[in-house]
C-alpha positions in Angstrom: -8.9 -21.3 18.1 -10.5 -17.9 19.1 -8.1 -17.5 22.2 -5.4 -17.2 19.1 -7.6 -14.8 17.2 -7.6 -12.6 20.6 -3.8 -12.6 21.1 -3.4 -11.6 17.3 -5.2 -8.5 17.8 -4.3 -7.8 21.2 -0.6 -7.9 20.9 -1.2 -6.2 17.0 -2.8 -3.2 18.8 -0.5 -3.2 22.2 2.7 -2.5 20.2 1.4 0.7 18.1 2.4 2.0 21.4 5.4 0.2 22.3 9.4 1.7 21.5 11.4 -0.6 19.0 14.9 -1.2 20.0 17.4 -1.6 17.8 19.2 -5.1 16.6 22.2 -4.7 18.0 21.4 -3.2 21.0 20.9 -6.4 22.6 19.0 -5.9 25.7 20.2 -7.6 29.0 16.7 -7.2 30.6 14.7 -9.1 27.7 17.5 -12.1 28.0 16.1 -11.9 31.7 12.6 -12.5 31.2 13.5 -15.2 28.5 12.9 -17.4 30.4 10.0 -17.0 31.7 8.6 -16.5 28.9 9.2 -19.7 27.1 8.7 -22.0 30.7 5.2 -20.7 30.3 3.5 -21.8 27.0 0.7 -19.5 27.6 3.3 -16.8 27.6 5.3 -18.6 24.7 2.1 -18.3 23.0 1.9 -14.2 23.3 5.6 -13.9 22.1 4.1 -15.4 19.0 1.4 -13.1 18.9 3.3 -10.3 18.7 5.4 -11.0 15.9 2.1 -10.3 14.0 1.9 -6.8 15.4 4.9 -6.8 12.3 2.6 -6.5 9.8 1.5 -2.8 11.0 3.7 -1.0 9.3 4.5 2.2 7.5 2.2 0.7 4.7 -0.9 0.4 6.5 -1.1 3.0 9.4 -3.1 5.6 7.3 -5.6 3.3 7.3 -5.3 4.3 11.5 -4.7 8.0 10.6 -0.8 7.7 11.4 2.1 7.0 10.3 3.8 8.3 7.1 1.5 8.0 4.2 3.0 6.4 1.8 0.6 7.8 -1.2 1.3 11.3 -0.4 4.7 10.2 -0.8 4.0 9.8 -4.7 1.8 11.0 -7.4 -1.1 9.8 -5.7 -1.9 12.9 -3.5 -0.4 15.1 -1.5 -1.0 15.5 2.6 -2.1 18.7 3.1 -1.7 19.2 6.8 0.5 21.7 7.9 3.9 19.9 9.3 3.5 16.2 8.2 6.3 14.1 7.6 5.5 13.4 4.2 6.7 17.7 3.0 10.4 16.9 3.7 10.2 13.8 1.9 8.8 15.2 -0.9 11.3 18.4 -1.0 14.2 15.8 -0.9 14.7 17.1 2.5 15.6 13.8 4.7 18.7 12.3 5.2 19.8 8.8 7.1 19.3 10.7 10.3 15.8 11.8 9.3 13.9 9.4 7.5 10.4 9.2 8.2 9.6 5.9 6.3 12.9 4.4 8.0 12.0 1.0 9.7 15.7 -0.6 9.8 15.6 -0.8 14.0 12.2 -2.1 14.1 12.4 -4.6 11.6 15.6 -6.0 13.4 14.0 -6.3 16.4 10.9 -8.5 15.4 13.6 -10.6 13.7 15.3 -11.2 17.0 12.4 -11.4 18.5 11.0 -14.7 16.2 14.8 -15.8 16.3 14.2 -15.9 20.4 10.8 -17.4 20.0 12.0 -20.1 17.5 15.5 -20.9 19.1 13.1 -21.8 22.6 9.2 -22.8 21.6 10.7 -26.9 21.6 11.7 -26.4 25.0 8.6 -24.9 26.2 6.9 -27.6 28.5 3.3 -28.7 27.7 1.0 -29.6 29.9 -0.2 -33.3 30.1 -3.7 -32.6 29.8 -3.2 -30.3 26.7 -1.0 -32.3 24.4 -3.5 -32.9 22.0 -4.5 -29.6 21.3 -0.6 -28.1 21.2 1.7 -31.0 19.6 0.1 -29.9 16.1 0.6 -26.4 16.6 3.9 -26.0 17.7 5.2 -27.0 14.0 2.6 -24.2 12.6 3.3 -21.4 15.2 7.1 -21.7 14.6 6.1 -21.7 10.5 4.6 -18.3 10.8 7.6 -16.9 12.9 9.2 -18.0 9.9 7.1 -15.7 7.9 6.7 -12.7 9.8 10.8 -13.0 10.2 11.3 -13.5 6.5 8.4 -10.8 5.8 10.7 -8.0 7.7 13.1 -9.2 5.5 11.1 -8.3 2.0 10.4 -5.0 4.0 14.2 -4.2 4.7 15.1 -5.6 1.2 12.7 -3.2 -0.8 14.1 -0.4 1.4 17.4 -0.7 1.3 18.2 -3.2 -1.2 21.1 -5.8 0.4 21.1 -5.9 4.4 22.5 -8.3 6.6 20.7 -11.8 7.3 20.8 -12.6 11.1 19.1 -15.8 11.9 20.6 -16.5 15.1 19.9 -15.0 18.6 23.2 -12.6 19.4 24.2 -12.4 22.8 26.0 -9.1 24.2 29.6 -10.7 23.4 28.8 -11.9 20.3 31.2 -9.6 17.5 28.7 -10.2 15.5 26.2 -7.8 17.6 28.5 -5.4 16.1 30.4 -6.2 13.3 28.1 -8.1 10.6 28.2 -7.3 6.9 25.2 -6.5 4.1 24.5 -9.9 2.5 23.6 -9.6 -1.8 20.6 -8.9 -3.0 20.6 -12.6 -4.2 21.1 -14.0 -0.9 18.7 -12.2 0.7 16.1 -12.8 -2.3 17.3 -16.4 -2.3 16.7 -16.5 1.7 13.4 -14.8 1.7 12.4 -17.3 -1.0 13.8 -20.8 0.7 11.8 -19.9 4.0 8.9 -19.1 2.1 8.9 -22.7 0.1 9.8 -24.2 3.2 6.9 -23.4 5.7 4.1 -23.4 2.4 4.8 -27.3 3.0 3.5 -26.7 6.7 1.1 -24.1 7.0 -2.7 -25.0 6.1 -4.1 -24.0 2.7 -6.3 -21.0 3.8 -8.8 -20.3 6.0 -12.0 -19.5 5.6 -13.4 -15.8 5.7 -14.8 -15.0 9.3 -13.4 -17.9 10.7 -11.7 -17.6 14.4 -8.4 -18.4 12.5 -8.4 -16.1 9.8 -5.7 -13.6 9.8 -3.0 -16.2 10.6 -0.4 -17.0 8.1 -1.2 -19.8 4.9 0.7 -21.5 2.5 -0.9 -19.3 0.4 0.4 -16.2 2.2 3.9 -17.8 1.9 3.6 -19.0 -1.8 2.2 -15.0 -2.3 5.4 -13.3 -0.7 7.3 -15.5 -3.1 6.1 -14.2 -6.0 6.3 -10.5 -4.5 9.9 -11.0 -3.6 10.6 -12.5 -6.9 9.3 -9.5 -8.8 11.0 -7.0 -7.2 14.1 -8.9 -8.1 13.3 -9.4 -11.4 12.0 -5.4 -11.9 15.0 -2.3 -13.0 15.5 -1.8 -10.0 17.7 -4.8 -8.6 18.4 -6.3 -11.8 21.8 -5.6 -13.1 21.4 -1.5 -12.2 24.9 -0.4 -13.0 23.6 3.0 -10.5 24.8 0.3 -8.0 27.7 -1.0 -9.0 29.9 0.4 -6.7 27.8 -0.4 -3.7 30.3 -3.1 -1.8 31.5 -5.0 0.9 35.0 -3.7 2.5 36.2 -7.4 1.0 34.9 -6.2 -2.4 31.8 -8.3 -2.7 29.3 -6.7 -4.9 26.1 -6.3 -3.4 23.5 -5.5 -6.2 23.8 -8.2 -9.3 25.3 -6.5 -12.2 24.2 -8.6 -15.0 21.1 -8.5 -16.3 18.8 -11.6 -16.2 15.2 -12.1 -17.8 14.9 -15.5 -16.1 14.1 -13.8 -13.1 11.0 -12.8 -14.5 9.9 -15.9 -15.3 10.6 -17.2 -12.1 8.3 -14.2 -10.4 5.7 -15.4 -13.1 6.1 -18.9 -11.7 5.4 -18.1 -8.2 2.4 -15.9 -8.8 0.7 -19.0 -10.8 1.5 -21.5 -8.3 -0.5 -19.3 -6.2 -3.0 -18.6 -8.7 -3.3 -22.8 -8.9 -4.0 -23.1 -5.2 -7.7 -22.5 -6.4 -7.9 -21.1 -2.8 -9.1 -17.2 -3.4 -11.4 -15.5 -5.3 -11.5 -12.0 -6.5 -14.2 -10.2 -4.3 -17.3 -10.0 -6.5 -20.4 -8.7 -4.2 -22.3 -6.8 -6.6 -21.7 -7.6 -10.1 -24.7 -5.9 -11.5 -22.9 -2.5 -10.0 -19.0 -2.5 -11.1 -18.5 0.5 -8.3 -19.9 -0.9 -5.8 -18.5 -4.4 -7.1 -15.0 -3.0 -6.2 -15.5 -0.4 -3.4 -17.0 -3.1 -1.2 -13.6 -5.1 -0.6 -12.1 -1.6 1.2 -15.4 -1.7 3.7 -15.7 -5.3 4.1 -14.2 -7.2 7.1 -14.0 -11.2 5.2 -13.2 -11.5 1.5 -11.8 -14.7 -0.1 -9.7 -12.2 -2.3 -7.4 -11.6 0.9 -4.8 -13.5 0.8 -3.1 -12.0 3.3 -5.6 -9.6 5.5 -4.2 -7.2 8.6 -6.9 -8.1 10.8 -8.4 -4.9 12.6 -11.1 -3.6 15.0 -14.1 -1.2 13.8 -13.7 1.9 14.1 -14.0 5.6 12.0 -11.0 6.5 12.0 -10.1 7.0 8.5 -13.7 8.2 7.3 -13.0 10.8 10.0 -9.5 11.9 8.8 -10.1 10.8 5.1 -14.0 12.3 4.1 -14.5 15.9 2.5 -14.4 18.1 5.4 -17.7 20.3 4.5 -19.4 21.3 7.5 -22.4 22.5 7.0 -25.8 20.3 8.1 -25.7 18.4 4.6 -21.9 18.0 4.6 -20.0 15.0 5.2 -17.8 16.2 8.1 -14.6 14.9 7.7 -11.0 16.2 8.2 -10.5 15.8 4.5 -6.6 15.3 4.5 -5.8 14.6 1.1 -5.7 16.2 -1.8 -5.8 14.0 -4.6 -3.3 15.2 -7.9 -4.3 15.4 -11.7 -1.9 12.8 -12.6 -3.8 9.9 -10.9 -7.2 11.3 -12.0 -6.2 11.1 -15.4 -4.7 7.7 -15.5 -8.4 6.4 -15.2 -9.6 4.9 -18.6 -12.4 5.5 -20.2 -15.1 2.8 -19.7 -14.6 1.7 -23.3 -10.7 0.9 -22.6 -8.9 3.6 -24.3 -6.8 6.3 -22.3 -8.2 9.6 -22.3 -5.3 10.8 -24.4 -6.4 8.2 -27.1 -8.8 10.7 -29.7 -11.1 7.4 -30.1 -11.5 7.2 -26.3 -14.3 9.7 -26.4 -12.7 11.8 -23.0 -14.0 15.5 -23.2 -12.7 18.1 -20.8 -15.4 20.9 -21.9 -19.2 21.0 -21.2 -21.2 19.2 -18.2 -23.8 16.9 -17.9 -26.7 15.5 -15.7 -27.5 11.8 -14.5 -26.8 9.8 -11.7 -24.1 8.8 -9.4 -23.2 5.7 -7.0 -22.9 7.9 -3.7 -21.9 4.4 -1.8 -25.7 3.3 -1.2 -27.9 4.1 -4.4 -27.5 5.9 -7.5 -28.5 9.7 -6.9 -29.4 11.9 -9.4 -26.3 14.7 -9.9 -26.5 18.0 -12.2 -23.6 20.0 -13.5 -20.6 16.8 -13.3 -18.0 17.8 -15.7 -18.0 15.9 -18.8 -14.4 15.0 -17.7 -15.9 12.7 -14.9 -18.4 10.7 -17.5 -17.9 7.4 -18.3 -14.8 6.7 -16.9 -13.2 3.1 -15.4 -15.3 1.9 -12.4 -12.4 2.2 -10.6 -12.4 5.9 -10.9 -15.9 6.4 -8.9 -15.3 3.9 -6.6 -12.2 5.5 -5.3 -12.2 9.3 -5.7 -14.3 12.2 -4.7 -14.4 15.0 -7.0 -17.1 17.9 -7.8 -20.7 18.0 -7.4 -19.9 13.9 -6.5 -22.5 12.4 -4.0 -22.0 10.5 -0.9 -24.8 8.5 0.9 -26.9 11.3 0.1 -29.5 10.6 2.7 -27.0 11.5 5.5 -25.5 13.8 3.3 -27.9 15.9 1.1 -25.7 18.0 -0.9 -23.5 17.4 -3.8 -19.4 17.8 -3.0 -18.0 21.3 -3.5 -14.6 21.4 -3.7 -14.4 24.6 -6.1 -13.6 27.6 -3.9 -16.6 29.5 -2.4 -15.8 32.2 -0.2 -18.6 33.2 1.9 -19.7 29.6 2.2 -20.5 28.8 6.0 -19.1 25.5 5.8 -21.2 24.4 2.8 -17.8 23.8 1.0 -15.5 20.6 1.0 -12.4 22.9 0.1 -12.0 25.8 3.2 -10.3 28.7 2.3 -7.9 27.8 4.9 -4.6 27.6 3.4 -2.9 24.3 5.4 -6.1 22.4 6.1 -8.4 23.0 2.5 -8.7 20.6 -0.4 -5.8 22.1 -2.7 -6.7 20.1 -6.0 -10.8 19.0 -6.3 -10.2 15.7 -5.3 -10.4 13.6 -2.3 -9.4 10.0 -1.4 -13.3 7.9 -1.3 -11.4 4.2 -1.3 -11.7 3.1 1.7 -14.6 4.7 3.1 -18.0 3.1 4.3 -20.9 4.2 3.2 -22.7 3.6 6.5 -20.4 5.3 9.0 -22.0 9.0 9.5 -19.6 11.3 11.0 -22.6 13.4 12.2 -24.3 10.3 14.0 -23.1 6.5 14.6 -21.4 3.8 13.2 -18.1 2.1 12.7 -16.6 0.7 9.6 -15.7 -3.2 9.8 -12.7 -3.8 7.5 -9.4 -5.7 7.5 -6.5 -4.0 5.2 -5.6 -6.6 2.0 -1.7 -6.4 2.8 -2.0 -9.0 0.1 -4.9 -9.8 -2.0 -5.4 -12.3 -5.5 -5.9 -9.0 -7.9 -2.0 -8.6 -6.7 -1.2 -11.9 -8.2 -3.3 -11.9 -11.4 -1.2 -8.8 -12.0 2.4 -10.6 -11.3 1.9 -12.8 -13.6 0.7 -10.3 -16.2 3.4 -8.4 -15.8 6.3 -11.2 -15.3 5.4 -13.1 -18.3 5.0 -9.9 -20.6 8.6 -8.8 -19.4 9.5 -12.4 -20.1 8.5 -13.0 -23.6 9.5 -11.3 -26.7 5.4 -9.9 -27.2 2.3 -10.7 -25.2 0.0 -14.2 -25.2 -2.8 -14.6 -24.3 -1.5 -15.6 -21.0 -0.7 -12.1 -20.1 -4.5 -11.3 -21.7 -5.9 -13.6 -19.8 -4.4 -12.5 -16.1 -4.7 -9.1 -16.6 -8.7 -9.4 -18.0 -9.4 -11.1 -14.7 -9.2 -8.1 -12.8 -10.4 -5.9 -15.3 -13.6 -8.0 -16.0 -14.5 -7.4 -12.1 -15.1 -3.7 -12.9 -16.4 -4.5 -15.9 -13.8 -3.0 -18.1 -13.3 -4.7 -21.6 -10.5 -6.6 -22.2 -7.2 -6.2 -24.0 -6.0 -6.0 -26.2 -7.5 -2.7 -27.4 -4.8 -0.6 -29.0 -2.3 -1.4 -31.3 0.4 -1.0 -29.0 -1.1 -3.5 -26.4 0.6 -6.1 -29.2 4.2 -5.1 -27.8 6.5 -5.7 -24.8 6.9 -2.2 -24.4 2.9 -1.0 -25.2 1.7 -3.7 -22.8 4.2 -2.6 -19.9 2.5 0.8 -19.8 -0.9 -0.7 -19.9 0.1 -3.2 -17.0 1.8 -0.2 -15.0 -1.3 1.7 -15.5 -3.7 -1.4 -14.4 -1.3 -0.9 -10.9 -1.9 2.3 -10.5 -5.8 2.0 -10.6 -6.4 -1.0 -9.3 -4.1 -0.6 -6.2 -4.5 3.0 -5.7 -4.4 4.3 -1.8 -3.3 0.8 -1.2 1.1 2.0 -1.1 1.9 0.0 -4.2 2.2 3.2 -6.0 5.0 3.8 -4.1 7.1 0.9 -4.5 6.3 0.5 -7.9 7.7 3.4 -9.7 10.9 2.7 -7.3 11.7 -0.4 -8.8 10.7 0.3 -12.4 12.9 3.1 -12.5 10.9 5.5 -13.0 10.1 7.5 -10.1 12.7 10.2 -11.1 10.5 11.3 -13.8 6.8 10.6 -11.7 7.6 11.9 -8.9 9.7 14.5 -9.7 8.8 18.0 -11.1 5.5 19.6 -10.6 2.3 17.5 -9.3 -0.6 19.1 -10.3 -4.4 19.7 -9.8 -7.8 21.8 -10.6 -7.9 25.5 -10.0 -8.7 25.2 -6.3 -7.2 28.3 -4.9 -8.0 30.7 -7.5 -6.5 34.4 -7.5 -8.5 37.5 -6.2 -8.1 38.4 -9.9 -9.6 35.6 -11.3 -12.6 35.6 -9.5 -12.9 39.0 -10.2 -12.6 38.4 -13.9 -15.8 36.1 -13.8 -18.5 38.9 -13.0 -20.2 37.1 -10.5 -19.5 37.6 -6.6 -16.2 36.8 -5.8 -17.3 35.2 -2.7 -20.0 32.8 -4.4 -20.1 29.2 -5.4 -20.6 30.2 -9.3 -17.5 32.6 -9.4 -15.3 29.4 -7.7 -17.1 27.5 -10.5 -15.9 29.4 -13.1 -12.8 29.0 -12.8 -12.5 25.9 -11.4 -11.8 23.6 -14.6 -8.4 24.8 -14.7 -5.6 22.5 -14.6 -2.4 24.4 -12.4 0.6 23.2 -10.3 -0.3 22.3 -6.7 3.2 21.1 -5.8 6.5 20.9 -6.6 8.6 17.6 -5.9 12.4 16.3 -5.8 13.2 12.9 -6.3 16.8 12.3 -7.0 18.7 9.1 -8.1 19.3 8.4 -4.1 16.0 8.2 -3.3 15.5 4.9 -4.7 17.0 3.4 -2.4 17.1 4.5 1.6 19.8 4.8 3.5 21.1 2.7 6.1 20.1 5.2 9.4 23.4 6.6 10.2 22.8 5.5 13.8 23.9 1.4 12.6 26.4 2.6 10.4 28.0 4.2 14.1 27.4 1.1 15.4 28.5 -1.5 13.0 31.5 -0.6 10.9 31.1 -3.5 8.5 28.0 -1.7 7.2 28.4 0.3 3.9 26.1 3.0 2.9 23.5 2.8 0.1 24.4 5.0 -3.3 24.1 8.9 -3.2 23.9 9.2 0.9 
């Protein structure tokens, strides 16, 4: 099977080039070449491959350096860079003729293009000699179509809520090339779900890490986007949001359900056990002795049995390149550092005893500093002078965030992170004073980055990107059957310990409040945030718990950064110098200010379909 391993990641890295056309502009000169394409198995074969370059989308590109970053889109962190996409976004400044995370066109197409592949792959002639090896694989090749189709279908739904379902290959003269109507979110959650049950009975259980195969579609990557679907139309968002009710059909056929139903969450809590059950992953669990290193290794590491559903890439440096504290002095990292990482995640980070930091028993203390070591990716490292805000926080915290006097693979590296400011620095400084290209809040993003690329000499990093892993199910299920049920069990206890216990975090319950629907929510919300942090769940999430008006709306914040002439003035020592930047560093101030309006939960349908297609309606608020 490695020939099908190298037209998965040929045809996945050929179309990051290639122009998406839209739907319903059918093209006469791809009916042309239909032919040939599916009177040649061989050729059959790469129109199967690159249905998988699908699964590089919006959501995973950063990983590349491109794209629209969907964390910097949130409260995660905010891009920098001068002229990036992600500024109008955030300002509320985009429009259904200029959405940068719009992906209605593309998504169309790679459904037409797995309806052309499946409406022709049984007439595709096999040769004689090689019916052995193809007669089995038909079936499964026409099973992952089926995936990657319905897959474009989750991404369109959690979008733009109901869209049209076209499962047929249109010809030119069709009317319905140009006349089709948004199908309801239930029949585009029930569709999604159907297919998904349907080729789980096909496709092989999983296969094994490294193998030539892996990277191809399972039962278990079926059975996952199940339970993914089911959640999201279970959450606020899509279940019985009156914001919506007027969203409908020229005929008058409601769109978005209107009626609230709980059962929904306990069919979402269904399908993330039944995966759960399959016995087929485990939650990556390299170093146990070291809960940082524990978790950082699944975001360098190419095979995990975690992965449910992995987007199989080359090695390379790009993100440590775009991504690392952009020092550049002879000790400094030398990265680009393009993210500046806000408050608000930073302090969503538990203490390593359970208990939030606004919790007076947690032990969190913002004043005073204190010496010890550090995981800077390869050892502990003695450090000197950490802020007593960065001790003893979750794993998870370390693991995935840079901040001051921080350490990273100090023997290539042999100074301590400075992000407070410090003029006259010579590079030795991870924040420039370079308005449009400086760390603006302290932080940087460290998930993701290997500890043995060094941007001053060689190496690449070897990972694959968890588009789905079993910490994403474990969390389902925590969060389905606590939405379900009048209070918590030990169910809910149980799933979301799992992924705790890999960082070694204790277990809840811990407060009071983790005994109640409504306490245990936040504490499940929260375990998001952390655990999938940098990995665009953010984004979705707060979207479809309703809550992004109030997240990711107002002022985003960080550490004093940028201070004033005045301020370093007031400090007595050298304006210029690392102790003045010091100073006055610990300061918490507004980094950026945000807009997210009730439209924005939705997107809207790209004004360019609504000009073709006349049956389309347009989302709420656009």
């Amino acid at each position: 099977m490695k020939k099908n391993k190298v037209l998965l990641l040929m045809f996945a890295a050929c179309v990051l080039a290639a122009s998406c056309k839209k739907y319903l502009d059918v093209v006469p000169t791809e009916l042309v070449t239909e032919k040939a394409v599916f009177d040649n198995i061989q050729n059959a074969e790469k129109a199967w491959a690159h249905l998988y370059a699908s699964l590089n989308n919006n959501d995973v590109q950063f990983v590349r350096g491109g794209g629209t970053i969907l964390g910097a889109c949130t409260d995660e962190c905010k891009n920098h860079w001068e002229n990036v996409p992600e500024l109008a976004f955030n300002s509320g400044a985009w429009n259904a003729t200029s959405n940068p995370l719009d992906m209605w066109g593309s998504a169309y197409q790679y459904i037409r293009s797995a309806n052309l592949f499946l409406a022709n792959i049984d007439r595709t002639p096999l040769p004689a000699s090689r019916l052995d090896y193809y007669q089995p694989r038909i079936p499964q090749y026409k099973a992952e179509a089926r995936f990657l189709r319905a897959n474009q279908y989750f991404e369109l739904f959690r979008r733009y809520g109901a869209v049209p379902l076209l499962n047929s290959v249109l010809t030119p003269t069709d009317p319905a090339a140009t006349n089709t109507a948004r199908n309801s979110i239930d029949e585009v959650v029930g569709y999604i779900t159907s297919e998904c049950d349907a080729i789980a009975e096909i496709l092989p259980l999983s296969y094994p890490a490294g193998s030539s195969d892996y990277g191809r579609i399972t039962k278990g990557a079926a059975l996952a986007l199940k339970a993914r679907t089911l959640l999201y139309a279970a959450s606020p968002l899509f279940n019985g949001n009156p914001m919506y009710a007027s969203v409908k059909n020229a005929d008058g056929k409601q769109l978005f359900p209107q009626g609230y139903d709980n059962n929904k969450w306990l069919l979402a809590a269904n399908a993330a056990k039944a995966v759960l059950d399959l016995n087929a992953y485990s939650l990556s669990n390299p170093n146990p002795g070291n809960p940082v290193d524990n978790y950082a290794q699944l975001f360098f590491t190419r095979n995990s049995d975690e992965m449910i559903l992995p987007l199989i890439m080359g090695g390379n440096r790009d993100f440590e390149g775009n991504y690392m504290p952009n020092g550049r002095d002879a000790n400094a990292v030398n990265g680009n550092g393009k993210m500046s990482v806000f408050q608000e995640l930073v302090d969503s980070y538990e203490m390593n005893n359970g208990r939030p930091i606004a919790d007076p028993q947690s032990g969190y203390q913002e004043d005073g500093f204190w010496d010890g070591t550090l995981w800077d990716g390869v050892r502990n490292t003695p450090v000197t002078k950490v802020s007593n805000r960065f001790k003893n926080r979750d794993p998870r915290f370390y693991a995935s965030i840079f901040f001051q006097y921080d350490v990273w693979n100090y023997s290539n590296n042999g100074r301590p992170l400075r992000f407070a400011w410090f003029g006259n620095n010579g590079g030795a400084a991870d924040g420039w004073p370079k308005p449009g290209t400086n760390c603006e809040t302290g932080y940087n993003w460290r998930k993701w980055a290997d500890p043995q690329v060094n941007l001053k000499g060689g190496g690449n990093a070897n990972r694959n990107f968890p588009i789905i892993r079993l910490a994403e199910m474990y969390l389902i299920y925590a969060e389905a059957m606590n939405e379900y049920l009048a209070a918590p069990n030990g169910d809910v206890y149980n799933a979301i310990n799992k992924v705790r216990s890999r960082v070694s975090m204790p277990g809840l319950p811990i407060l009071t409040g983790d005994n109640t629907k409504e306490g245990m929510r936040k504490r499940i919300q929260n375990e998001r945030r952390v655990e999938f942090a940098f990995e665009n769940q953010r984004f979705w999430d707060v979207r479809r718990w309703l809550i992004a008006k109030t997240v990711d709306n107002g002022n985003m914040h960080g550490l004093n950064a940028r201070p004033t002439p005045a301020e370093l003035n007031s400090t007595g020592f050298d304006p210029n110098s690392e102790a003045a930047g010091v100073a006055v560093f610990y300061k918490v101030v507004v980094d950026q200010t945000r807009v997210f309006l009730d439209r924005h939960y939705l997107m809207p349908i790209p004004q360019t379909e609504l000009n073709i297609d006349p049956a389309l309606v347009q989302n709420y608020g656009w």
